[in-house]
C-alpha positions in Angstrom: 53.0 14.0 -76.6 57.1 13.6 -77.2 58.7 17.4 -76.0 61.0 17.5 -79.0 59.4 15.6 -81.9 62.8 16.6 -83.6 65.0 14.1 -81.8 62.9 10.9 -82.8 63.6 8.8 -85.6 61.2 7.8 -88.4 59.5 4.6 -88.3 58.2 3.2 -91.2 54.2 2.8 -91.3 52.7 0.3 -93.6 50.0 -0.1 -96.1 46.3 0.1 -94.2 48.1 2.6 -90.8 45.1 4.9 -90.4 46.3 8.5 -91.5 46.3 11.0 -88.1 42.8 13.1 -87.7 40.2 14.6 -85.4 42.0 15.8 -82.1 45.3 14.3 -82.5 45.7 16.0 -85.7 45.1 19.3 -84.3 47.6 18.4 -81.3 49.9 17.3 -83.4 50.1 21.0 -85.8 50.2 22.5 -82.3 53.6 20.7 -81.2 54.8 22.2 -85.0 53.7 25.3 -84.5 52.0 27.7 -86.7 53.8 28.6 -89.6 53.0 24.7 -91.0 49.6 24.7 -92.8 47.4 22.0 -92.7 45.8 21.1 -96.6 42.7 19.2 -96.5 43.8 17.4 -93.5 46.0 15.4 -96.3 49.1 17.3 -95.9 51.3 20.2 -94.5 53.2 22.4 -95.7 55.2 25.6 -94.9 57.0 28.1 -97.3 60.4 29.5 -96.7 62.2 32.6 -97.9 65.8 33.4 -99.0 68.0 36.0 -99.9 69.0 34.4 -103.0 68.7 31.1 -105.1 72.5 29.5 -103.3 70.8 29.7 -99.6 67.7 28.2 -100.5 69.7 25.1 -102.5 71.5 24.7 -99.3 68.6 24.6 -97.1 67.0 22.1 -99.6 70.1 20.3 -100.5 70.2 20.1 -96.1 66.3 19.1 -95.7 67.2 15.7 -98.4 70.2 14.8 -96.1 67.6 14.5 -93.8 65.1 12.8 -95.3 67.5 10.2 -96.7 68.5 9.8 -92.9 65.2 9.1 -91.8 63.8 7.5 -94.4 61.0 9.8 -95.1 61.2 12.7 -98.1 59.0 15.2 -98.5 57.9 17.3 -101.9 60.0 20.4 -102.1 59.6 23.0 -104.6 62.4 25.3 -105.4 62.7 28.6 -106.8 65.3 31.7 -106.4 64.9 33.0 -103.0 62.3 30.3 -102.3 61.2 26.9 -100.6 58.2 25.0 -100.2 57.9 21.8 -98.3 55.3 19.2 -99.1 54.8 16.4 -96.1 52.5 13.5 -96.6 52.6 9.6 -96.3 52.0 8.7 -99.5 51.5 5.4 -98.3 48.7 5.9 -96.5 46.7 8.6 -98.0 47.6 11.2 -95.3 49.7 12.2 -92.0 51.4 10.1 -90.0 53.8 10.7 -87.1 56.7 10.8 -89.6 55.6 14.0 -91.3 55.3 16.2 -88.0 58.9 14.3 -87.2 60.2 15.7 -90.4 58.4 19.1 -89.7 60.2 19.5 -86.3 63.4 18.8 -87.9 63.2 21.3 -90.8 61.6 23.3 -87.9 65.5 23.0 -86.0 67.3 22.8 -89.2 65.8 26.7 -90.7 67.0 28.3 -87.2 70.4 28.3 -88.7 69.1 30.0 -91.9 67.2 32.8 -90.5 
């Protein structure tokens, strides 16, 4: 497995790419960490909390420059003082490498919130 997931680019999957599972799955949350939860084995997701509505805009407003850079964008919910972040390949009916990618980067992107 890649050291720092969070310094490799999305590549696009296609239609009929088998969705990660079994032990690659589980090594995959493990390079993430555990604050990502897995949600049946579809999707992760992790909540984030603010100190007021402006911060957590900015950490969104952030996490879609990066998605638009690589290519791959997540659900996010919004609230005041709140963030939840939604990764699936919608493509393929579950995870691919792209969503731990985009994990690892909102991983390195939140250190300079909290």
């Amino acid at each position: 497995m890649n050291e720092d997931l969070s310094k490799e680019k999305c590549i696009p999957c296609s239609i009929g790419t088998p969705p990660i599972v079994g032990d690659e799955l589980r090594e995959m949350l493990d390079e993430i960490g555990p604050t990502w939860q897995l949600v049946e084995e579809k999707q992760i997701e992790k909540s984030f909390k603010f100190k007021d509505f402006k911060s957590a805009l900015e950490f969104v407003n952030q996490v879609g420059e990066i998605a638009e850079e690589e290519g791959h964008h997540p659900d996010i919910e919004l609230g005041w003082g709140r963030v939840k972040i939604k990764l699936i390949t919608h493509k393929i009916g579950g995870l691919s490498r792209n969503d731990f990618l985009m994990a690892a980067k909102i991983n390195k992107l939140s250190i300079g919130f909290f």
